[in-house]
N, C-alpha and C positions, 0 to 999 in steps of 0.2 A: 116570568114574562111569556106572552104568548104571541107575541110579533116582533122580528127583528129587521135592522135594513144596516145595508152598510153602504158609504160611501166611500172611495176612494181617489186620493189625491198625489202626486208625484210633484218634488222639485231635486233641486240639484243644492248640495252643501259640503265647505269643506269643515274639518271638526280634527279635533286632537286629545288624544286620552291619556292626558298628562301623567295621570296615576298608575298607567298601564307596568305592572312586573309579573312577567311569566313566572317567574323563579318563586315564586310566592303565592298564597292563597288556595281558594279553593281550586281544585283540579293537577295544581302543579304538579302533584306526586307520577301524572299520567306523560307529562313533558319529560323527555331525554335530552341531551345535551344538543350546543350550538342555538340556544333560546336567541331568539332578536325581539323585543319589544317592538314589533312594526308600528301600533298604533301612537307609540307618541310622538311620530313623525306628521308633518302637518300632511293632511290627505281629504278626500273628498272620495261620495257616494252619490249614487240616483238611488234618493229613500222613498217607497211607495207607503204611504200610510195609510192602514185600514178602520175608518171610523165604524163601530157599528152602535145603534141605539138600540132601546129597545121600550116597549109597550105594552101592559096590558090590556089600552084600550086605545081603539083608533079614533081619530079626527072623523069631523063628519063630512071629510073626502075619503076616509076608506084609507085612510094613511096615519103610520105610525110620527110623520114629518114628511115634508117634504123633500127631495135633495136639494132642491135651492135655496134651500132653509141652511142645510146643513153643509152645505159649500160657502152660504154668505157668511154663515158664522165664523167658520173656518180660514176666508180667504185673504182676509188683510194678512193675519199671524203667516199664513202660505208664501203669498208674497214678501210679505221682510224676511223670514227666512229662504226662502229660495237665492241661490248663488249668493249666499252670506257664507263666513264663516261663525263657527259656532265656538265659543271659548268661554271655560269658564273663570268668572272675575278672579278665582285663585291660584289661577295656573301663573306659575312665574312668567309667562310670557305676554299673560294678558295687555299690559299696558303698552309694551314695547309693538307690540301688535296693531293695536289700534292707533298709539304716533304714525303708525307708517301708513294705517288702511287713512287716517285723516290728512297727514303730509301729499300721500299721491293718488288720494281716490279712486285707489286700481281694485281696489275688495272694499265689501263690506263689514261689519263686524257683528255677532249676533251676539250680547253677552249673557251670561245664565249663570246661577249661585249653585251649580252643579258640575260634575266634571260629564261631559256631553258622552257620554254611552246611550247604545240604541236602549238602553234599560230604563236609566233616567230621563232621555229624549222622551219613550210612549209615554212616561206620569206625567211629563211635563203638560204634551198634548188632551193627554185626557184631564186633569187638574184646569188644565182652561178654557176644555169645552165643557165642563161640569158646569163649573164659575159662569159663562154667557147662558147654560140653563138656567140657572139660578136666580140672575139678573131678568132675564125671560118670564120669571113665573114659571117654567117648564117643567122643573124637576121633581115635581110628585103626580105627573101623569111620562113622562119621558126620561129615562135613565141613560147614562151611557154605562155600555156593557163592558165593552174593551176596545182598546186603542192595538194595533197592532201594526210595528215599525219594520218595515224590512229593511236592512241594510244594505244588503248585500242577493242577488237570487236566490244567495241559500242559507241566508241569515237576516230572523227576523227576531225582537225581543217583542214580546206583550204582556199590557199593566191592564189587570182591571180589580176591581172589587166587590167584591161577596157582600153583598145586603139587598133587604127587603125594599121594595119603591115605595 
């Protein structure tokens, strides 16, 4: 591709990594002892997400998309998830969770067939701005490149995929 854009979007979410074990997996061997699983404590982030498209050929405004193309795409999904919590339907806490967010309407509930890591949160993101290309007509003049989830300042996960437009 020989034109990229990115937009960028911020909200607020909390999320729990129910499957989270230090003690195990890959990298473990690099942890020393007094391990705490912090992530499967319930918790929240300010996540920046970095959409970027991309194009071999421009619109005839001299654009790969517009950004209010790709913020109106984007903005309903922004919205429901902002200040949701994010949990996936197989975390044993799922339901007991949403009894409560429905009994006192203090939180939201976001629910996802995934355990919400910034890993599976960027495929999710990009898997359905793909999908609204597609619906669009868009996707054999517009790709998306890669989705890129910051979690944290200084931790970001990014999903994209390797193929021809």
């Amino acid at each position: 591709m020989r034109w990229y854009i990115t937009k960028v979007f911020k909200f607020e979410a909390g999320h729990r990594v129910w499957k989270q074990n230090l003690t195990h997996g890959r990298g473990s061997q690099f942890t020393k002892g007094g391990i705490k699983n912090k992530c499967v404590n319930l918790h929240g982030h300010s996540y920046k997400l970095e959409v970027t498209l991309g194009s071999d050929v421009l619109t005839e405004q001299e654009m790969v998309m517009d950004f209010y193309h790709v913020k109106s795409a984007l903005g309903d999904l922004i919205e429901e998830i902002d200040h949701s919590f994010i949990i996936d339907k197989q975390d044993p806490m799922h339901d007991e969770l949403k009894k409560v967010a429905e009994k006192y309407g203090a939180f939201k509930i976001f629910s996802v067939d995934f355990c919400p890591t910034a890993e599976a949160l960027a495929k999710f993101f990009y898997d359905f701005l793909e999908a609204k290309l597609k619906e669009a007509g868009l996707l054999r003049e517009v790709s998306v490149v890669s989705i890129v989830l910051w979690e944290t300042p200084t931790s970001k996960a990014e999903y994209r995929k390797e193929r021809d437009l």
